[in-house]
C-alpha positions in Angstrom: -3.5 -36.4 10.9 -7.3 -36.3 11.1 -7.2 -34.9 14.5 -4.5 -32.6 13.9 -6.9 -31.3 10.7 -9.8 -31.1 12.8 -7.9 -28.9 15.6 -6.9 -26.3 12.6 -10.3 -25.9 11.1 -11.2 -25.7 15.0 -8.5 -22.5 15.2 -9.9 -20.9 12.3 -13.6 -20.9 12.9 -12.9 -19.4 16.6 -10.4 -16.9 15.1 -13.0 -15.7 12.7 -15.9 -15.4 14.6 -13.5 -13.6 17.5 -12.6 -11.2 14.4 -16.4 -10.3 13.6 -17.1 -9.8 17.6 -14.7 -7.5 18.1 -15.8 -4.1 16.4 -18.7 -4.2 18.7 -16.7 -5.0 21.8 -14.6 -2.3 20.8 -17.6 0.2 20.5 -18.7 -0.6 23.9 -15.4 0.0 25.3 -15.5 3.8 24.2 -12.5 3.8 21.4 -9.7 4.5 23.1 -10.8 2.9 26.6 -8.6 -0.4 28.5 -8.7 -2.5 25.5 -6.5 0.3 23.5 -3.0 0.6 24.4 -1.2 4.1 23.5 2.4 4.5 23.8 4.4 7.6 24.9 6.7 8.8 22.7 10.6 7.8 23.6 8.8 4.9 25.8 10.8 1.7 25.8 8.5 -1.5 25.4 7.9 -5.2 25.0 4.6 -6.7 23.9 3.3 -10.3 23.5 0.5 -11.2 21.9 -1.3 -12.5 18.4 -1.7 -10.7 15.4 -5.6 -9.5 15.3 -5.5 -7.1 12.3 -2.9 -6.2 9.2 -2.7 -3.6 7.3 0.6 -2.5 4.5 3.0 -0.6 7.2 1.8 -1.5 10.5 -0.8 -4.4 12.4 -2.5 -4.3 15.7 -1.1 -7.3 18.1 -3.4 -8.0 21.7 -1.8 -9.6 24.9 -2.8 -11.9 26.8 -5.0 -9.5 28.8 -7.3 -8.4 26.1 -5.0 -5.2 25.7 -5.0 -3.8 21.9 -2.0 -2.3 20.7 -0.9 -0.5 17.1 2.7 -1.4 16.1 3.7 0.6 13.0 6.8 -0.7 10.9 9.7 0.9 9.4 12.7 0.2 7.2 14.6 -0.4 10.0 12.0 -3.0 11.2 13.8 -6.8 11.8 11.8 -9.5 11.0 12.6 -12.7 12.3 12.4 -16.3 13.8 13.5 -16.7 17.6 16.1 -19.2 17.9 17.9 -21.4 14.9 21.9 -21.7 14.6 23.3 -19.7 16.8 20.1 -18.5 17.4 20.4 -16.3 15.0 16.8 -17.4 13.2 15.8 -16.7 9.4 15.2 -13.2 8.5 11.4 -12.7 7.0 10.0 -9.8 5.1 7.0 -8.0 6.7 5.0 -9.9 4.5 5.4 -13.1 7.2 3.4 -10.7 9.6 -0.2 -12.8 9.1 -3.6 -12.7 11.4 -3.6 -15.0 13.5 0.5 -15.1 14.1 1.8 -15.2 18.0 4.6 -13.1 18.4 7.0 -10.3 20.4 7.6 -7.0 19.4 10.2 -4.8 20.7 10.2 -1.2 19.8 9.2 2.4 21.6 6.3 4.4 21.6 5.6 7.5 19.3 3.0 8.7 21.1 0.3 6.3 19.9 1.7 3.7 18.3 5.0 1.3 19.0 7.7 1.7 16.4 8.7 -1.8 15.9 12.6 -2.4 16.3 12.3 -5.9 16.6 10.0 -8.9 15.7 10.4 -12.5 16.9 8.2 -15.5 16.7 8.5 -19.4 16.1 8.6 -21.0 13.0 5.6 -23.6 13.8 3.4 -20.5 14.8 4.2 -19.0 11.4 2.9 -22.2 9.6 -0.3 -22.4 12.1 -0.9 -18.2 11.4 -0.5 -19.2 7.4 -3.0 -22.2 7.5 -5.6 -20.1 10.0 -5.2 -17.3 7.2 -6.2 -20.0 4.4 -9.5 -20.9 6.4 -10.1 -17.1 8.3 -10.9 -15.7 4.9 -14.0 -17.5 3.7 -15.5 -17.9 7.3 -14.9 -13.9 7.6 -16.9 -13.2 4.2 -19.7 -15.5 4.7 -20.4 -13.7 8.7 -19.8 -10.5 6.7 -22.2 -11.4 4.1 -25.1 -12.9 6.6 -24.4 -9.4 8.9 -25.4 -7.2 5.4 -28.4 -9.7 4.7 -29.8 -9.5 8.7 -29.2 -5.3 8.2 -30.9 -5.1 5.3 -33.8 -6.9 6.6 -34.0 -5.2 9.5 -34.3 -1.9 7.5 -37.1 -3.3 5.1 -38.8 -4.3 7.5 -39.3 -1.0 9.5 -39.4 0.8 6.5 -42.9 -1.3 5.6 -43.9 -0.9 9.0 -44.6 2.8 8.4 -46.0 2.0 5.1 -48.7 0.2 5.6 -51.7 2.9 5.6 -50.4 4.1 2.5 -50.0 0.5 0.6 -53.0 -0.1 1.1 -54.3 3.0 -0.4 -52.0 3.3 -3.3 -51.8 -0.1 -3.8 -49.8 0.2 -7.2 -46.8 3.1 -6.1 -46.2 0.6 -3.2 -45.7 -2.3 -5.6 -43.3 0.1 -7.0 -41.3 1.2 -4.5 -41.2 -2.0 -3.2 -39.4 -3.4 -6.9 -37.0 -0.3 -6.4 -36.4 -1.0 -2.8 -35.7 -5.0 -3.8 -33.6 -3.8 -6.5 -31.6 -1.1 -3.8 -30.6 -3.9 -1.7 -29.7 -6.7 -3.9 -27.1 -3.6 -5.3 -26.2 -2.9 -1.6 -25.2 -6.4 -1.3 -23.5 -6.4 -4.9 -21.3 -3.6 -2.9 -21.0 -5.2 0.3 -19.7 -8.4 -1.0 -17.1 -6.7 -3.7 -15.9 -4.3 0.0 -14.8 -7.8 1.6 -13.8 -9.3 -1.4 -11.1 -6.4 -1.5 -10.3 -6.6 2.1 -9.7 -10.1 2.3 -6.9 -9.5 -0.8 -4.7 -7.3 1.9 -2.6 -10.2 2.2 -2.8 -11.3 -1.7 -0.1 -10.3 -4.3 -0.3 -10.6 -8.0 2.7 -10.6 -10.9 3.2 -7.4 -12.4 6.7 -7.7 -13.9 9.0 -10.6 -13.9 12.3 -9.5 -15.3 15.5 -12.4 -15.7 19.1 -10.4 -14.7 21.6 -12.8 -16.6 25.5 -12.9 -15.1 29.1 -14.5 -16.7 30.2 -17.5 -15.7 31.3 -17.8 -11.8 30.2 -13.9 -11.8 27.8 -12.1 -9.1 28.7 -8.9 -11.1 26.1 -6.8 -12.7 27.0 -5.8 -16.8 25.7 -2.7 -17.7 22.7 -4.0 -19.2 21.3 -5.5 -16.3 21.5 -2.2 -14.0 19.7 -0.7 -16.9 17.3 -4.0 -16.5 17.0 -2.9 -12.3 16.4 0.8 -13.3 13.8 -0.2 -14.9 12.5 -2.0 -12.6 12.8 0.1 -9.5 11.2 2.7 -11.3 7.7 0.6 -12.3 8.2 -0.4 -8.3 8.0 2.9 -6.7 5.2 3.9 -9.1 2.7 1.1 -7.7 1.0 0.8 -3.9 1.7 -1.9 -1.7 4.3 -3.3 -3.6 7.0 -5.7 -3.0 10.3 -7.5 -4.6 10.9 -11.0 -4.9 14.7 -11.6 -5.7 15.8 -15.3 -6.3 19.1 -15.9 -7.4 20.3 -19.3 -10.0 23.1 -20.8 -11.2 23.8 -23.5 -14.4 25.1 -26.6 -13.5 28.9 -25.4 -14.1 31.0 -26.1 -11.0 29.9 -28.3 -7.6 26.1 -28.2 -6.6 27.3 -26.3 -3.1 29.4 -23.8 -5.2 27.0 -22.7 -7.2 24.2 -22.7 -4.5 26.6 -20.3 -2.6 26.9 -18.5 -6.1 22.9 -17.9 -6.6 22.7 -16.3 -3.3 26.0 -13.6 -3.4 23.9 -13.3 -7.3 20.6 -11.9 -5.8 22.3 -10.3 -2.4 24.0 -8.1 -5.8 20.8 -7.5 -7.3 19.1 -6.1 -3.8 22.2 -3.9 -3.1 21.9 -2.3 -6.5 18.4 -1.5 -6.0 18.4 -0.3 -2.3 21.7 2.1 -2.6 21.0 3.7 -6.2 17.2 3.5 -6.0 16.8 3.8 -2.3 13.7 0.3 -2.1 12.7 -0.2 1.7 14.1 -2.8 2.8 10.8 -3.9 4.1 9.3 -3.9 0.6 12.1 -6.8 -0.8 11.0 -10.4 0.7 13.7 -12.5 2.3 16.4 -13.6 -0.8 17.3 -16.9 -1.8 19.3 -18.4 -3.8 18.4 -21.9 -5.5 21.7 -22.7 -6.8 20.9 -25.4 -9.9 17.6 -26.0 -9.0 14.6 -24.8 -11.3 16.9 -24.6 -14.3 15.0 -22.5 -17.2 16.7 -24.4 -19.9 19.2 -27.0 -20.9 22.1 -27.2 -19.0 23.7 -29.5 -21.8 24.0 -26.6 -24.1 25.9 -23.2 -24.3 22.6 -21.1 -25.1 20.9 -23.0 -22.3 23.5 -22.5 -19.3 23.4 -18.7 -20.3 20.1 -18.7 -19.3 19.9 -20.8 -16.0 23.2 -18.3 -14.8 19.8 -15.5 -13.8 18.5 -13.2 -10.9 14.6 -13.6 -11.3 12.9 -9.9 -9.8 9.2 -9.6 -9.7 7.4 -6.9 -9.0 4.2 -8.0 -6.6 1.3 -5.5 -5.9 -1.4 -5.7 -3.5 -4.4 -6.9 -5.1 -6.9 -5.6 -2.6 -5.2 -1.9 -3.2 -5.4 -1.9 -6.7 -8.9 -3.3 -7.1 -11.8 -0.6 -7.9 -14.1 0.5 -5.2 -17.3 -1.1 -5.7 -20.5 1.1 -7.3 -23.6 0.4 -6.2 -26.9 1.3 -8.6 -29.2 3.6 -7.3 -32.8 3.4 -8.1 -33.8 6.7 -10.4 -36.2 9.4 -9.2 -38.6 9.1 -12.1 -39.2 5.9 -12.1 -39.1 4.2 -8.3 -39.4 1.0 -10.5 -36.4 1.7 -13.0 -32.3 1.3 -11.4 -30.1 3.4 -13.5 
C-alpha cells in the first residue's frame, strides 16, 4: 500500500507543477497556435485525452499530442462510465468531470469549441482523478504563492535600483516609501492568496438548503405539500450560481430490504421529474440519484412517528463556493502619508 501511496503523491506533484508550466507554454505558442484545437461548426469528432482545466459548463481535455481542446456541456450532455452490465455504465453528473480525469468525448464542433454529446471514462480513473484533485490543490497554491513572492521581489528590487541617488539624499522620505511599499505588497499577497483560495473552491460545494419530501406508505407519489416543498426549492435553485441538486431517496423498514431499496429510488426518480418538467432544472445541475432504501434511517423504525420520517426524499441545494466567495480587496497605501495604508 505504501508503494501504491507513494505513486499517487508522485501523480499529483507532476500534475501540479505541469498545471503551473503551462500558461507560459501557452504564451509562447501565440494563443491560438498547434497546442489549441478549434472545431468547425457541424464537425463530427472524437477526442482522448485528460482533463487539464474545469470550469461550471465546459473544461478543456489535451490528447496525447499536446493538442488543447475546449469542450462545452449542455443539458443534453451524457455522463458516464465505459463498460459495466450490459455495458451500459453508471450515469454521473458533470460534477464527476475532475482535473486530472482521462477520458473520451464525443460531440461536434460549434465553431470553437466541441459540444459534448457524449462522455466516457473508467471508474478506476475516476477514483485516481478524485485523489490527484485532493493533493493538486495545496501543491497548486503553494507554486502560486512562491510565483507572487519571486514577482514581488523582482519588482522591489528594480524599483530600489532607481532609487538609490535619491535615498541617500532624502534619507527619511525613502524610509517612508519604503514602509508603504512593505506594506503594498504584504496586501498584494493578502489578495493573491484569497484569488487562489477562490479558484481552488471551483470544485467545492457548500449546503444551502436541505429540505426532507415525506411520502405514504408503499407510495412514490408527491401530496400536495411536498410539490409546494419542490417549488420552493426550485425557486431558491435557479436564484443561486453554480448550483446543483442532490436527490436521495429512503424508505422505513416496512416491507423486504430489496422492496423498499427499489421504493427509495422510483421515490427520488419522482422528486427529479417534478422538478425538471414543471420547473424546467438542467439535467446537468441534479447529481446522479440514489436511493438508499432502509439505510440511514432518521428516526426509529419501531415507532409510527418514526417510520413517517425515515419514508423521505432528502434535496439539497449545493452552491459553488469559489463563485459565491467575495473578490478579494487589497489596501492601498494613501497619498498623504506614503507611510499610512488606508
Amino acid at each position: 500500500m505504501s508503494n501504491v501511496s507513494n505513486r499517487i503523491r508522485f501523480i499529483a506533484l507532476t500534475f501540479a507543477l505541469a498545471l503551473a508550466a503551462a500558461p507560459a507554454a501557452l504564451a509562447q505558442d501565440g494563443g491560438m497556435g498547434g497546442n489549441t484545437r478549434t472545431v468547425a461548426s457541424g464537425q463530427k469528432m472524437k477526442v482522448k485525452g485528460v482533463v487539464t482545466s474545469r470550469q461550471a459548463d465546459s473544461f478543456v481535455v489535451q490528447d496525447a499530442n499536446g493538442v488543447s481542446t475546449t469542450v462545452t456541456l449542455t443539458n443534453a450532455t451524457s455522463v458516464k462510465t465505459s463498460g459495466g452490465f450490459l455495458r451500459g455504465g453508471t450515469n454521473y453528473g458533470v460534477t464527476a468531470i475532475l482535473r486530472g480525469l482521462n477520458l473520451e468525448v464525443e460531440g461536434r464542433g460549434d465553431g470553437t469549441n466541441l459540444v459534448a454529446e457524449k462522455i466516457r471514462f473508467k471508474d478506476a480513473d475516476l477514483r485516481t482523478a478524485r485523489t490527484v484533485e485532493a493533493n493538486v490543490t495545496p501543491v497548486e497554491n503553494r507554486v502560486g504563492e512562491a510565483e507572487s513572492r519571486i514577482g514581488q521581489v523582482e519588482q522591489n528590487s528594480q524599483r530600489l535600483s532607481g532609487q538609490l541617488d535619491e535615498l541617500a539624499a532624502v534619507s527619511n522620505a525613502a524610509r517612508g516609501g519604503a514602509k508603504a511599499a512593505q506594506e503594498t505588497a504584504d496586501a498584494a499577497i493578502g489578495g493573491v492568496n484569497a484569488t487562489n483560495e477562490r479558484i481552488s473552491a471551483l470544485d467545492d460545494y457548500q449546503v444551502q438548503n436541505n429540505t426532507s419530501i415525506l411520502f405514504r406508505v408503499g407510495s412514490a407519489v408527491l401530496s400536495r405539500d411536498s410539490k409546494a416543498q419542490l417549488d420552493q426549492i426550485a425557486q431558491q435553485a435557479l436564484q443561486a450560481k453554480g448550483y446543483v441538486l442532490e436527490v436521495s431517496g429512503f424508505a422505513s423498514a416496512d416491507g423486504s430490504t430489496e422492496a423498499n431499496r427499489r421504493l427509495s429510488q422510483r421515490r427520488a426518480d419522482t422528486v427529479i421529474r417534478y422538478l425538471v418538467e414543471n420547473h424546467n432544472i438542467p439535467l446537468r445541475r441534479i447529481v446522479t440519484p440514489y436511493g438508499y432504501g432502509e439505510a440511514q434511517a432518521v428516526a426509529d423504525n419501531s415507532t409510527r412517528e418514526g417510520r413517517e420520517q425515515n419514508r423521505r426524499v432528502e434535496v439539497k441545494v449545493l452552491v459553488n463556493r469559489g463563485l459565491i466567495q467575495g473578490a478579494p480587496q487589497m489596501n492601498r497605501p494613501s497619498t498623504d502619508n506614503p507611510g499610512e495604508v488606508q
